[in-house]
N, C-alpha and C positions, 0 to 999 in steps of 0.2 A: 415402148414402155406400156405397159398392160395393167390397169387399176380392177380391171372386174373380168369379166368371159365374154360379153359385147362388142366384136372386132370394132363396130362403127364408132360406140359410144364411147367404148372403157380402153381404147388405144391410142396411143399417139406417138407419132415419129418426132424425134427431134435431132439438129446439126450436131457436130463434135466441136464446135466454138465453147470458150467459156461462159458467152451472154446466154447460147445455149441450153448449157448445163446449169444452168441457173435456174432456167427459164423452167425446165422440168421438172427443178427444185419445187419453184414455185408451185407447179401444177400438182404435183402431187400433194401439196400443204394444200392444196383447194380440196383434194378428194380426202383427206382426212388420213392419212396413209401415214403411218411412221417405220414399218420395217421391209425394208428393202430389198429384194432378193436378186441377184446377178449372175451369171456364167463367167468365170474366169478367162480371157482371150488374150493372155501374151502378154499383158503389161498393161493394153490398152484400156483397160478397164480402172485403171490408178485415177486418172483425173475426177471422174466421176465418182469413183472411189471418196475422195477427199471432198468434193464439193458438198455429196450429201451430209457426208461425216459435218463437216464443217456447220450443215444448216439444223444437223441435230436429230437425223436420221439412225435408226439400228441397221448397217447393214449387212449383206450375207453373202461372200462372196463361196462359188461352192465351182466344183471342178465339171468341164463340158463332160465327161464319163458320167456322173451323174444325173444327168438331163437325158443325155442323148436315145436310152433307152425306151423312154416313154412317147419318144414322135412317131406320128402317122404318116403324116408329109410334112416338108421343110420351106420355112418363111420366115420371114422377121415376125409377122402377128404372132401365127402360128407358136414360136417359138418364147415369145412373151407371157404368150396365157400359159403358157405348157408352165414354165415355168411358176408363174405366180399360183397356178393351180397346186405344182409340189410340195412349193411355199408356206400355204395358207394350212398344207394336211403333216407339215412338219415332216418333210421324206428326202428335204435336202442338207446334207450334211456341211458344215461348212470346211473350206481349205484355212489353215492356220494364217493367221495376218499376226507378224510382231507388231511393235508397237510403233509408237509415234518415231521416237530420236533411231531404233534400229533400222525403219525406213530410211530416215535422214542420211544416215549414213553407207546406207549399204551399196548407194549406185557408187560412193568414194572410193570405197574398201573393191567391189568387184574392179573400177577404173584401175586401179593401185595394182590388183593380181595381172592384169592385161598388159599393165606398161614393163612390170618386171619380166613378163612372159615374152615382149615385145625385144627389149633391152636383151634376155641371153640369146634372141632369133638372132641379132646382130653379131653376138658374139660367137655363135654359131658361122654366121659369117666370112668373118675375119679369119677362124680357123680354114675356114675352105679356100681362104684364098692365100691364105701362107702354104699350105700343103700344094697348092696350085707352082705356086715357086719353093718346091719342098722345105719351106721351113714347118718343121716339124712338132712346134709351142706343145701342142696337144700329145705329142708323146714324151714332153718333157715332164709337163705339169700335166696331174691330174683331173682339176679344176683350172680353165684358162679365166674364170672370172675372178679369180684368188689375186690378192696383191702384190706375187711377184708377175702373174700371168698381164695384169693390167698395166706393170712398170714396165715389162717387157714393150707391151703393144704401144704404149705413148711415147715411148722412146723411140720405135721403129717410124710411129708418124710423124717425129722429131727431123728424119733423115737417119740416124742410127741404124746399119747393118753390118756393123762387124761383130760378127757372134764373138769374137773373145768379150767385146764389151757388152752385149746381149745377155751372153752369161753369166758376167758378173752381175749384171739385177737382179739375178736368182736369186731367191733366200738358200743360205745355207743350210737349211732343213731337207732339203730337194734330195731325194734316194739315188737319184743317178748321180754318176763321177762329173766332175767339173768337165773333161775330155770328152765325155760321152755327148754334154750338155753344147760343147762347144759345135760336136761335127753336128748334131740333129737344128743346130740354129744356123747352120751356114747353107745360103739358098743360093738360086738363082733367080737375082731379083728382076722386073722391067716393070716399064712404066703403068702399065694398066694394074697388074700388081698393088706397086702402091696406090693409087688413085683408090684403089677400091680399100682395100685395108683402111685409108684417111678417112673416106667416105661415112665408111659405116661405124668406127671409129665418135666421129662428130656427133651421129645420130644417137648412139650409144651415151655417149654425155647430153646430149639433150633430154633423153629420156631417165638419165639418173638425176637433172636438176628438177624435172618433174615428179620424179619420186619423191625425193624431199620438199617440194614446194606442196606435193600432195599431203605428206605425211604433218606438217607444219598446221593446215586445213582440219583433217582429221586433232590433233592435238588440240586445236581453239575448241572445237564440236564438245571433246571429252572437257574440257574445263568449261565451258559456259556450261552443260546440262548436271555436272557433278553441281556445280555454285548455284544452280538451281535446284536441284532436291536437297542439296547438303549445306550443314554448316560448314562457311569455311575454315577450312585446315589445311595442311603443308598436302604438298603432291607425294612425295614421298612418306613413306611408311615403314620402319625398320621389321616391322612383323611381318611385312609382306613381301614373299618373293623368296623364303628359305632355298628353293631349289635353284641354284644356279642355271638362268637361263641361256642355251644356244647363242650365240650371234652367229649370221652370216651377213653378208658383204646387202641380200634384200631382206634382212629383218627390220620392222618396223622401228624407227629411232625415234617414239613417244612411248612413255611406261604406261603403253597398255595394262600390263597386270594390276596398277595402283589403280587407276582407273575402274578394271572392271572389280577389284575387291572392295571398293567402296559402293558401285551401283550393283552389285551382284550380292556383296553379305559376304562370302566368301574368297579363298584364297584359288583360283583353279590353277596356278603355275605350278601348285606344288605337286600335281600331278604328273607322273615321268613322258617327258616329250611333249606334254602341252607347255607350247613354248608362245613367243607373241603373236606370230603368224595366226597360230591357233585360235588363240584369246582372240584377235580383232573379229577373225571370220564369225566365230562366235558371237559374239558381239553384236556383228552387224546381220547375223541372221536370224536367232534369234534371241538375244539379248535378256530384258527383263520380263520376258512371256514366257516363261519357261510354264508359267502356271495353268496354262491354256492347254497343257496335254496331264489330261487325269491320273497317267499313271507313266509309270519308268519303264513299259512294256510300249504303250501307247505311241511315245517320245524316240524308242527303238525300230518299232514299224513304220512312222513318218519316214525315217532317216533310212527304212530300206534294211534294215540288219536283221531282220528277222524270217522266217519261210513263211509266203504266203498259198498253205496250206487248199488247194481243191481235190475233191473228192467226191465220189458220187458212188451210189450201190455199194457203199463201204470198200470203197477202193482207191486209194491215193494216186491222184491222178499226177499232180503234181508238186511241187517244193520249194519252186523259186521264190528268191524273194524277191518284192516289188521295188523299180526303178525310180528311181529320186534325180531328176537333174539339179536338183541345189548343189551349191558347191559344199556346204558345209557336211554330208556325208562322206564324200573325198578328202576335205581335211578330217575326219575322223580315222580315215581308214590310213591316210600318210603318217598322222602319229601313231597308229597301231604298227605300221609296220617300223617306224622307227624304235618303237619297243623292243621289235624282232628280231634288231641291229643292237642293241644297248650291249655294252660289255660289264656296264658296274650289274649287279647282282639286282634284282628289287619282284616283286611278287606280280607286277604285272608284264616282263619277258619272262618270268615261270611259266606263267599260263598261256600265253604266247607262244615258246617252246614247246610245251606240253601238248597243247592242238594241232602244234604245225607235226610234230613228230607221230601222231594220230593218224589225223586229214590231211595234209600236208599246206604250204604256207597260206597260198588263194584263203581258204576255209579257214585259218587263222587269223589272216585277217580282218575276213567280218567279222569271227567270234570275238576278236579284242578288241574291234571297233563297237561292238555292240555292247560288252561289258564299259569301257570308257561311258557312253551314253549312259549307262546306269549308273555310274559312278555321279558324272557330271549331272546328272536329274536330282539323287538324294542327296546331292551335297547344296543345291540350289533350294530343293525343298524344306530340307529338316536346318538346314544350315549350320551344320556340320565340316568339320574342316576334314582334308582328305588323310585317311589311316591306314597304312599299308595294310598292318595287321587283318581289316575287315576284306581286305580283298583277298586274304586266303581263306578266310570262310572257318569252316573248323578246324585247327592244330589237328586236334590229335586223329579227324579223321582221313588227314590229307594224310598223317604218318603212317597210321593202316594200312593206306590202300600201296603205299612205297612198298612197304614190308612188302605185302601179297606180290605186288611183282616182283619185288631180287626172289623172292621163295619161286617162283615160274620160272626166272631166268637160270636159277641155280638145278631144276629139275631137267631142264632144255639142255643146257650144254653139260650136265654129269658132273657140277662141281662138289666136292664133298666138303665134308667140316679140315680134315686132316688139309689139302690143296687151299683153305684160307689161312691156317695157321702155317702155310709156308709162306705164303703170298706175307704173312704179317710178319715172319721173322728176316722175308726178306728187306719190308719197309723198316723196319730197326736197324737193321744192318746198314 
């Protein structure tokens, strides 16, 4: 740590113990120091993080790309003053820090993605070893983690192998004939087989009694910090939640949505495909700091959705956009492409469609991940609830530009007025 440009006088080393970072604390309250400048290293930079926070320090955490330019040779001194040198001439930009309770949270929430991720490895499993004594689950069912897939499997580590009885745990929703369902469940069973199917089986409900024990955790989190900013009132909310939310078998089982419409101002479910998932990562990535990015362009370039345009001698060198390991760009871009999927009708799979049939889907994706961002920014900022209608922007200009292309399309393939008036007495007929 480096208080001045004097290697002997204005540096000092200190342990990663917490008497330590105390102890630095201290030391810097002796040299009159209140803003604190840092290199981002992986995590590891968190405790120190909090201790100074804690003693009432401003601090600055900013990214190793930012520093690294200005070394001559490489040292811990070295790299102190380099630092505090940038510091002091304002040339280090800082990385975004959510807040206090998104912190809190967030090691729960990424724990929680890892066990579910953990949990379908397993059932990934199970399928390689039924296919191993070809029973075939996975060409019965769709989804083996679906509720008939799962009564199948507990029955089987019941002792249960006679696929007539197998079959009948099938939901009757199942596309395939009952016959079909019976030959693809009749295997050739032995012991290693089962053992392993039980196996991983066990492991699989251990890691879903962890998911709810997780999820139970996170629910205390959201109701002590709401009963802390908020007057109490009911956890339920009738105005919140109009969009009928997804469940699946890993959807969060606490009403995140109430949750974040009461610390957030707004409703973001009612947005199509932000569903809990969504809401929590949110949440816990960036939650109520949404105000720390100046603008809704700003908010889109953190997150990776936009081209990071270089150029030099008026030549565009390149377009890429810049790489984000946060998870919450990838849950941006899964509800985009869920949009892509939607069959009900709504203005953001128009534009969805619209880009993919353009650029094709890759490049729609970002595009509709990047418009969600903007959506989810002003509706955070102005506090404003979410309006289909403003995501199509101008009516009457989106109708324009239809027209101009059936007028192209009708010029391209030779369709005349007289070939639509048959076309329409044939649709009366």
């Amino acid at each position: 740590m480096a208080v001045g440009d004097d290697p002997k006088q204005h540096v000092r080393q200190f342990g990663v113990s917490t008497k330590e970072l105390f102890r630095l604390a201290q030391w810097l309250t002796e040299h009159q120091v209140r803003h604190v400048a840092m290199e981002a290293t992986g995590g590891y930079e968190k405790p120190l993080v909090n201790v100074l926070q804690e003693t009432g320090f401003e601090v600055l955490v900013t990214a190793g790309a930012n520093t690294k330019n200005y070394r001559r040779f490489k040292s811990d001194t070295s790299d102190a003053i380099h630092i505090r040198t940038l510091h002091s001439l304002g040339l280090l930009p800082p990385i975004f820090l959510a807040d206090e309770f998104s912190t809190l949270i967030r090691p729960l929430v990424r724990l929680r993605r890892s066990l579910v991720e953990d949990a379908a490895d397993y059932i990934r499993r199970i399928q390689k070893a039924l296919r191993a004594g070809n029973v075939r689950l996975d060409a019965v069912l769709t989804d083996t983690n679906s509720v008939s897939g799962l009564r199948v499997i507990a029955a089987i580590c019941q002792g249960q192998e006679d696929p007539i009885k197998l079959a009948a745990l099938v939901d009757s929703g199942c596309k395939k004939k009952p016959a079909e369902i019976i030959e693809l469940l009749r295997g050739n069973w032995n012991g290693a087989m089962r053992f392993e199917v039980r196996s991983n089986y066990r492991l699989y409900l251990n890691l879903q009694a962890e998911i709810a024990g997780l999820d139970k955790e996170l629910d205390q989190h959201f109701t002590d910090h709401t009963k802390e900013l908020l007057q109490p009132q009911a956890v339920t909310d009738p105005s919140v939640g109009r969009q009928k939310l997804r469940q699946s078998p890993n959807t969060p089982r606490l009403p995140i949505e109430q949750y974040a419409h009461k610390l957030l101002g707004v409703d973001l479910s009612n947005i199509p495909g932000f569903g809990r998932d969504a809401l929590l990562t949110f949440m816990a990535e960036v939650g109520e700091s949404i105000a720390k990015f100046h603008s809704a362009k700003a908010f889109a370039k953190w997150l990776g959705f936009t081209p990071n345009n270089k150029a030099s001698g008026g030549k565009v060198l390149s377009k890429k956009t810049l790489k984000n390991k946060s998870t919450l760009p990838n849950t941006f871009r899964l509800v985009a492409n869920s949009l892509g999927n939607m069959k009900k009708p709504n203005p953001m799979t128009a534009f969805f469609l619209r880009i993919a049939y353009k650029a094709g889907r890759i490049k729609a994706i970002t595009a509709t991940a990047r418009k969600l961002s903007v959506i989810v920014y002003k509706m955070l900022t102005t506090g404003e609830a979410y309006e289909p209608t403003k995501v199509v922007g101008n009516v009457e200009q989106v109708k324009q530009q239809q027209i101009r292309q059936m007028k192209k399309k009708l010029v391209k393939f030779g369709i005349t007025g007289a070939d639509l008036g048959l076309f329409a007495n044939l649709g009366a007929a």
